[in-house]
C-alpha positions in Angstrom: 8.5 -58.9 64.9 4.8 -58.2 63.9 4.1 -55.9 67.5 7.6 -53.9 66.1 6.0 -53.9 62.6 2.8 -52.9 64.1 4.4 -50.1 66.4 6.5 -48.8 63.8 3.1 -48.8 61.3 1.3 -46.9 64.4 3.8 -44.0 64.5 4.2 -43.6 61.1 0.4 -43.1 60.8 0.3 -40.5 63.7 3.1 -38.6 62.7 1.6 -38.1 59.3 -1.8 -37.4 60.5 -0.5 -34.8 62.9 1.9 -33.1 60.0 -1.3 -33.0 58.6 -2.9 -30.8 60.8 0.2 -28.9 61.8 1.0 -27.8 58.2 -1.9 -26.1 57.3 -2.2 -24.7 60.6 0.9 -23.6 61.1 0.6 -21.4 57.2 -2.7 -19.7 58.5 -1.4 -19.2 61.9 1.5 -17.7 60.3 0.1 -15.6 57.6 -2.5 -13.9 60.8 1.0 -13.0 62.7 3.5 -12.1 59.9 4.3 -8.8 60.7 3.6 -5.9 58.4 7.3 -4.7 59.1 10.0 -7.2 60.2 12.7 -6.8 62.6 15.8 -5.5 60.7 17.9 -8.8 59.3 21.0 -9.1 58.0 19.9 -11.1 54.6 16.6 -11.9 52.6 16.9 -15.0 51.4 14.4 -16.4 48.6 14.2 -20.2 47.9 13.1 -21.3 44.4 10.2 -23.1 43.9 10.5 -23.8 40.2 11.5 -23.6 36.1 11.0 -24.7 33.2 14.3 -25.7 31.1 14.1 -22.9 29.1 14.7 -20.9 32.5 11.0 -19.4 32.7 10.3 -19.3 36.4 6.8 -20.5 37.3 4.5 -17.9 38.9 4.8 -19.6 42.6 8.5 -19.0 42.0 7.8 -15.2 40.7 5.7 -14.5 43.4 8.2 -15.5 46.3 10.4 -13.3 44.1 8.1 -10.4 44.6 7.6 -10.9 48.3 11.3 -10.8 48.6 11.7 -7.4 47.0 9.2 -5.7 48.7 10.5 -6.8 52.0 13.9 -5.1 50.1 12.1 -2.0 49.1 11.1 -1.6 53.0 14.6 -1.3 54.1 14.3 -4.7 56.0 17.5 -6.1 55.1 20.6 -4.8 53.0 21.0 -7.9 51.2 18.9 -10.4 49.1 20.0 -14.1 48.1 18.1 -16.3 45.7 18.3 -20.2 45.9 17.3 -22.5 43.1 19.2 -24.6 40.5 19.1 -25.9 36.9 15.9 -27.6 35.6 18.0 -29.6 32.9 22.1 -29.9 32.5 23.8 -27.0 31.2 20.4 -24.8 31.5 19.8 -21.9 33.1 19.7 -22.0 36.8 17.0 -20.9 39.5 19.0 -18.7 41.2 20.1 -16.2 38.5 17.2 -16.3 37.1 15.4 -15.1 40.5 18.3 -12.8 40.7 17.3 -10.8 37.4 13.7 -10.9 38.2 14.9 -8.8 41.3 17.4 -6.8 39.4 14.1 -5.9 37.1 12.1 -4.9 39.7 14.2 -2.6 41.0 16.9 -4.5 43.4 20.7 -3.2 42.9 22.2 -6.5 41.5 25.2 -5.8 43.7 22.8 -6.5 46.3 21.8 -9.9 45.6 23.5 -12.8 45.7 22.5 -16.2 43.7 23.1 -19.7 44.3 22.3 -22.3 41.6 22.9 -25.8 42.1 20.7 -26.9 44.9 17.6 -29.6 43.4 15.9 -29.7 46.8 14.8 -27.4 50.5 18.0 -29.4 51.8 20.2 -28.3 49.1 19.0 -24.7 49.2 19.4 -24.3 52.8 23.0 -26.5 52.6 24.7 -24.6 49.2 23.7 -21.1 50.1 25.7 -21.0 53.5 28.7 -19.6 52.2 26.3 -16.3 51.4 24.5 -16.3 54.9 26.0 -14.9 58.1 27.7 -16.5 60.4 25.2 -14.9 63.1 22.9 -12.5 62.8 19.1 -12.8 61.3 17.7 -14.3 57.9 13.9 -13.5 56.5 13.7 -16.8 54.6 10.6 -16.3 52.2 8.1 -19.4 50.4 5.0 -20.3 50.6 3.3 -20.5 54.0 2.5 -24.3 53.8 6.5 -24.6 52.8 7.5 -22.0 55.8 8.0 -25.1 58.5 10.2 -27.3 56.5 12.2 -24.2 55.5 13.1 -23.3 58.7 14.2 -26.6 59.7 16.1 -27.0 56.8 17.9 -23.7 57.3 18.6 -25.0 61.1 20.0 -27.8 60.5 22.7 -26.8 57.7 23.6 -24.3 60.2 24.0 -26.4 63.1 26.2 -28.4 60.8 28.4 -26.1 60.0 28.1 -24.6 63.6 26.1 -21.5 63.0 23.7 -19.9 64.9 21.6 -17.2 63.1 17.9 -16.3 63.8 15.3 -17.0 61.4 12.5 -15.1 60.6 9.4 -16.7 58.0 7.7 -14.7 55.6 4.8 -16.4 53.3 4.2 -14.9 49.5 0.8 -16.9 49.4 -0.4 -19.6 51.8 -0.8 -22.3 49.1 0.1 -22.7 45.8 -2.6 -21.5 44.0 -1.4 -20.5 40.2 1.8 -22.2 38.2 2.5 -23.9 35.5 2.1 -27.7 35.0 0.5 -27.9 38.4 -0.7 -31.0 39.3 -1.0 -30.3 43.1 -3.4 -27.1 43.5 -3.8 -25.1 46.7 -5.2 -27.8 49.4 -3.2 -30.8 47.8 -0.3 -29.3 48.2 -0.5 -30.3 51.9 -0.2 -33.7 51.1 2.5 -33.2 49.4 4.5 -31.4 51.7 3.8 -33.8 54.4 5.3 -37.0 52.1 8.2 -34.7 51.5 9.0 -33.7 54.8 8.9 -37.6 56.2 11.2 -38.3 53.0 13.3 -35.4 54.0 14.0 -36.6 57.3 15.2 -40.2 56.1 17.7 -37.8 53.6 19.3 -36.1 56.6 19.4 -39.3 58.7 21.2 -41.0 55.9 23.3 -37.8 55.3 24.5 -37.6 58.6 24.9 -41.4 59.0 27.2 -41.3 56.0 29.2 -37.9 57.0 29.7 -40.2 60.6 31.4 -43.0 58.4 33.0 -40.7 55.6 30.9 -41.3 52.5 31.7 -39.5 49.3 29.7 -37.5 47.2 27.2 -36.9 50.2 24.7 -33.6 49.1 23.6 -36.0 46.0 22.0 -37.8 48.8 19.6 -34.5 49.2 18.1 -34.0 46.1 
């Protein structure tokens, strides 16, 4: 029992240490190689970062926003859809909030779509299905450092619902520099990512462990 505890200690170690160093290479790697004009894509798709209750978006949010409408503005895709959900019950929610900063800046709001229940990457990726193609391409946009757990997130609620779309990144800042009540700036924000992504691997495990045996109530288990 203590060599399996000791094994089980060992990989837990190395897989955070190497998440890491694959997070913050991965943002700079990805910021150097972004293209200055993306292969044309079916849907933009924007995923909230966060709100206060009274539905003010914080700048991180505002600036993925931003990124997202000048990717519109270059003709890369027809169609944008924002992601986020309510900060307290019965509030405002992310998603239309995101969806009238883009309406203000320009954006057709026939051309954007909103979803605005999701509380987590899983729940953005999970909820806004029913406004992504079944094929075809998605630019999903965040911060660089949130890019990788993105894209996986995207990947697997398609392979779930047996969908097969391409996914391209696009960063609107490599860290999170400004926003407010930040309590994790710029380089710390690594740190957090990695904890979340370990804890959003357990979520899926248990989520797809409980669809296996029929659970109820299963994308709570995501938030």
């Amino acid at each position: 029992m203590i060599k399996l505890f000791r094994r089980v200690l060992a990989f837990c170690v190395l897989t955070f240490v190497c998440l890491l160093i694959f997070i913050p290479t991965f943002s700079w790697l990805q910021d150097i190689s972004e293209p200055r004009e993306f292969t044309q894509a079916d849907v933009i798709m924007v995923f909230g970062a966060g709100m206060d209750a009274d539905g003010t978006l914080h700048q991180s949010t505002i600036l993925r926003v931003e990124k997202g409408v000048a990717l519109y503005n270059q003709g890369t895709a027809p169609q944008m859809h924002m992601s986020g959900g309510m900060a307290r019950a019965g509030g405002p929610s992310a998603g239309d909030q995101m969806r009238d900063l883009a309406v203000s800046l320009g954006v057709p709001r026939d051309a954007i779509t909103s979803e605005t229940r999701s509380l987590s990457t899983l729940q953005n990726a999970l909820f806004s299905l029913p406004d992504l193609p079944q094929t075809g391409r998605i630019i999903a946009v965040s911060e660089g450092f949130h890019l990788p757990r993105v894209w996986a997130s995207l990947k697997w609620a398609g392979w779930n619902d047996g969908r097969s779309f391409d996914i391209a990144l696009a960063n609107s800042e490599l860290f999170r520099s400004t926003s407010p009540h930040l309590t994790w700036p710029q380089g710390k924000m690594v740190w957090r990512e990695v904890l979340a992504t370990g804890f959003n691997s357990l979520r899926v495990i248990a989520w797809q462990s409980g669809k296996l045996f029929g659970a109820e109530n299963l994308d709570a288990w995501l938030e």
